[in-house]
N, C-alpha and C positions, 0 to 999 in steps of 0.2 A: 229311135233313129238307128238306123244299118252303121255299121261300122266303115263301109265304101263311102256314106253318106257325110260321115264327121270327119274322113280326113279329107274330104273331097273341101266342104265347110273350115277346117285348118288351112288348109293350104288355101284358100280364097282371102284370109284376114292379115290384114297387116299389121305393123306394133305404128301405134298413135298416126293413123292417116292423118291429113289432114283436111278433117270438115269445118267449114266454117257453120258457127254457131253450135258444135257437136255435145258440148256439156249442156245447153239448153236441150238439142233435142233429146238427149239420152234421160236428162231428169224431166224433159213432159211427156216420153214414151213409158216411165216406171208410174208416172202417177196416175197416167189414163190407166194403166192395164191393170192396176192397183183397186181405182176405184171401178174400173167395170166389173171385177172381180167380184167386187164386193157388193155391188149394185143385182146381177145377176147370175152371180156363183156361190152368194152368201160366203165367200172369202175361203173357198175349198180348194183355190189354186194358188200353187206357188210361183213365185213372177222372177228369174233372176235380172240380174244387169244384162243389158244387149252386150252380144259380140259386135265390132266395128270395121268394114272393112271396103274401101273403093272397088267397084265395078263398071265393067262397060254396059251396056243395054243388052247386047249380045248374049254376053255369058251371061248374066242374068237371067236371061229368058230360055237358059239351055239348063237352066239348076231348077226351071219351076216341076213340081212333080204332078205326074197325070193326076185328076179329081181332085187337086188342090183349090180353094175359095180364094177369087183374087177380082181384086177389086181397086180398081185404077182411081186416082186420087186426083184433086186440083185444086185448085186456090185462086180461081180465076176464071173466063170465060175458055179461055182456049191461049198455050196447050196442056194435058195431062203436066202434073209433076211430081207426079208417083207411081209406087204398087203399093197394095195390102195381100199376100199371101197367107195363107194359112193349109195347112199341109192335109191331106185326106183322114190322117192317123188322127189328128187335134179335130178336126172337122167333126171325125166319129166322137170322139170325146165329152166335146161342147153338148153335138145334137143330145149324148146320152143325160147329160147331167144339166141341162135345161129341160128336159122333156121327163125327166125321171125315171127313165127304162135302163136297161141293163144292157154293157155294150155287146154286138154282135160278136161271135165266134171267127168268123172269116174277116178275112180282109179284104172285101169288096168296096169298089165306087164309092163313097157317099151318095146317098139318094138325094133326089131332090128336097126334100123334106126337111133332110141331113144340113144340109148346105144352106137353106131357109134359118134354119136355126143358128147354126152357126154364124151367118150372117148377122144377126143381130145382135151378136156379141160382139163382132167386130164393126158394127155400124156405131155402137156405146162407146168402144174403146176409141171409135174416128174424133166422136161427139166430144168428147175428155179431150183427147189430144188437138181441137180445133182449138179449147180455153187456153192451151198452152203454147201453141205455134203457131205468131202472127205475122202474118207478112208488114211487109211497110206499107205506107197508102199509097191507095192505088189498087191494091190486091184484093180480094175477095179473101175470105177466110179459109183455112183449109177442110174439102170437104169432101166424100166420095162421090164419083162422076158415075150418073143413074144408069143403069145398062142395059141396054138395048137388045134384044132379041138370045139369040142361047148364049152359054159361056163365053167369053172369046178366047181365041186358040192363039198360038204363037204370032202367026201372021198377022193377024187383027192387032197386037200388041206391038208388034212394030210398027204397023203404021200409026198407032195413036200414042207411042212413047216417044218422044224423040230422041231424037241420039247422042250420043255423048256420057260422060260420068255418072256414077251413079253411087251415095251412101248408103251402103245397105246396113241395117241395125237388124241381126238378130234375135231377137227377144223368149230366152229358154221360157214353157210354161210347162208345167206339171201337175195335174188335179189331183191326184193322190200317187202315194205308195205304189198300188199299181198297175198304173200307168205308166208309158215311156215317157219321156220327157220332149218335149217337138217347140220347135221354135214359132213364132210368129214372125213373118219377114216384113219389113215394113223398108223404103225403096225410094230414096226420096232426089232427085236434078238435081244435082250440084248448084245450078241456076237457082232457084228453089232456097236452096241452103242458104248463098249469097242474100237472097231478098227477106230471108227472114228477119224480127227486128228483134234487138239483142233486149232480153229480160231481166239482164241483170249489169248491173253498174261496174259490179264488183269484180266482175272477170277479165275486164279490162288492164285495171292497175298489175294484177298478178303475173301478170306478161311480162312485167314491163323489169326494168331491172331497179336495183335499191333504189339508185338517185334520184332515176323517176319515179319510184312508189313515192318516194321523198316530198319531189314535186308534186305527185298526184295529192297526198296528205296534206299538202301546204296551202293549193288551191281551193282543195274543196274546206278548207276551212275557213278561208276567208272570205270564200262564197256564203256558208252558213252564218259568217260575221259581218255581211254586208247590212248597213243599218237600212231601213225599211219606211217611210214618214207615213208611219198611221197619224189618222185625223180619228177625232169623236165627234160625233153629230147628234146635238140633240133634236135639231129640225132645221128643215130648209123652207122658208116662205119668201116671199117679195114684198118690196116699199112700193108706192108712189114716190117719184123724183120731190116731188113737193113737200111731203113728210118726211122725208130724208134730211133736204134741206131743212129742216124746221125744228129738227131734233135738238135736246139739247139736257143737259146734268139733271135728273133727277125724273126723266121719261121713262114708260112703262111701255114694255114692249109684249104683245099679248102672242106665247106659242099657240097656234097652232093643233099640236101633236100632243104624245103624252106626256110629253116633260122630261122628267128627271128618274121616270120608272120604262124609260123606252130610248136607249142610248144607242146608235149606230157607230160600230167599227170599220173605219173605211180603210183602204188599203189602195194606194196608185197603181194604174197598171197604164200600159201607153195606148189601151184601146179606151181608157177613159176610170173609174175609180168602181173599186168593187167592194159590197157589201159582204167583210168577213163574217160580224156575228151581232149580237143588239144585246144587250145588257142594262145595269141599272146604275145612275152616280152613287157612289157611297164613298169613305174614307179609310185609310188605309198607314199606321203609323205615321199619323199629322200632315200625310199626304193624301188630296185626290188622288181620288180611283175609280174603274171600271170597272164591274163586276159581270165578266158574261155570264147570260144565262143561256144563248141559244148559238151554235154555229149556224154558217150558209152548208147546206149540201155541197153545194160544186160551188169552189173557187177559182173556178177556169175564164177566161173572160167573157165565155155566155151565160155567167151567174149574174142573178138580178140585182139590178143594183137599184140605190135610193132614190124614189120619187123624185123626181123635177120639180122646182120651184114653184108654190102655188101660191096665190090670192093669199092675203091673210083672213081667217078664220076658216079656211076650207081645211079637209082632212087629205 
């Protein structure tokens, strides 16, 4: 990187902008570039922390450098809510150490070829950072937006970026010793930012001051203290109204089911009762007990729950 280039890059960052969602996107921009890394560079690049800093659309699109791979991003039908830049210098870099050849002497263009290749390192790195940056529903995931005919040049970029803020995350990479070090620019709507959904619980409370950590601590405990009316089920069949009525001390009631080696864990939810796990009755310091032996997969309320009341002797 030219030295015009880094104070130009200094003087564009500010100390602690504010992005919403910004420790999210900064820890899923280190883990995609981390694992593309490693996925297609066999872990021969060095990845630091992004620089962080507010921008208009404008100066944005006045810092991209000629022959740079840039690649307009979105999370939805329409419109664009990003860039992916990547700089000509890194571009030659990627092409040489995915393709195995030795880098060029000159400083020309990236070829096409060049750019192919690099391209798919930043299509890996898109793939990573879509696991980690979801929007809320409603939103499509984030993904790169397919492109159409040659590069597109500045023009074409304004009219498919909208205007307004923009987060830009630096991201230093360096594949060896010697190499320069070139950033990956990655470009994300302020809108964008706002619609992201928060991944972590924990970043909340840290905001906040003692008396509401206080609160916050106090709450969520007596959330995870809130008692819960599990049920056991050994089986669910149906009477006749007539043998019901007719019942009487010392009847024999024939399950069904497996008995007492096939126990249902049931759990209330207000879309109706869910199957957490089936087990087997045993004992337990002079007390009944349950013995799981199997969870449900998904305890969401589209997990299957316990057959509906059937005939006696059916399964």
């Amino acid at each position: 990187m030219t030295s015009a280039k880094a104070a130009l890059l200094a003087a564009r960052n500010t100390t602690g902008p504010a992005i919403p969602h910004q420790n999210a996107i900064v820890a899923g921009l280190l883990a995609a570039a981390n694992t593309a890394n490693a996925q297609m560079l066999a872990g021969k690049a060095q990845v630091s922390p992004p620089a962080i800093a507010l921008v208009a659309r404008d100066a944005m699109l006045d810092t991209l450098e000629d022959g740079a791979f840039l690649q307009v991003l979105r999370a939805g039908p329409a419109p664009p809510v990003g860039l992916l830049a990547l700089p000509p210098a890194l571009v030659r870099q990627l092409a040489c150490a995915l393709a195995g050849t030795k880098p060029r002497g000159n400083a020309a263009a990236p070829s096409r070829v060049e750019s192919a290749l690099a391209g798919f390192f930043a299509h890996r790195l898109l793939e990573q950072l879509a696991e980690k940056l979801t929007p809320n529903a409603g939103d499509s995931m984030l993904s790169p937006l397919p492109n159409r005919g040659p590069k597109p040049d500045k023009a074409a970029l304004q009219s498919r970026l909208p205007e307004g803020g923009y987060a830009e995350f630096l991201l230093p990479v360096q594949l060896d010793a010697n190499n320069e070090v070139c950033n990956i620019s990655i470009y994300f709507h302020l809108d964008f930012c706002n619609r992201l959904a928060s991944t972590s619980t924990t970043d909340a409370p840290q905001k906040l001051g003692a008396e509401a950590q206080n609160w916050y601590a106090h709450m969520h405990k007596v959330a995870l203290g809130a008692p819960i009316a599990a049920r056991c089920i050994i089986d669910r069949f149906s009477l006749p109204t007539r043998m019901v009525a007719g019942l009487k001390c010392g009847d024999f009631l024939p399950l069904p089911g497996l008995g007492l080696s096939d126990i249902a864990l049931e759990l209330p939810h207000r879309n109706g009762s869910l199957a957490f796990g089936h087990g087997k009755l045993g004992a337990a310091r002079r007390n009944k007990a349950l013995q799981l032996l199997s969870l449900a997969q998904d305890t969401t309320p589209t997990a299957q729950r316990l057959a509906p009341p059937g005939k006696p002797g059916t399964s």
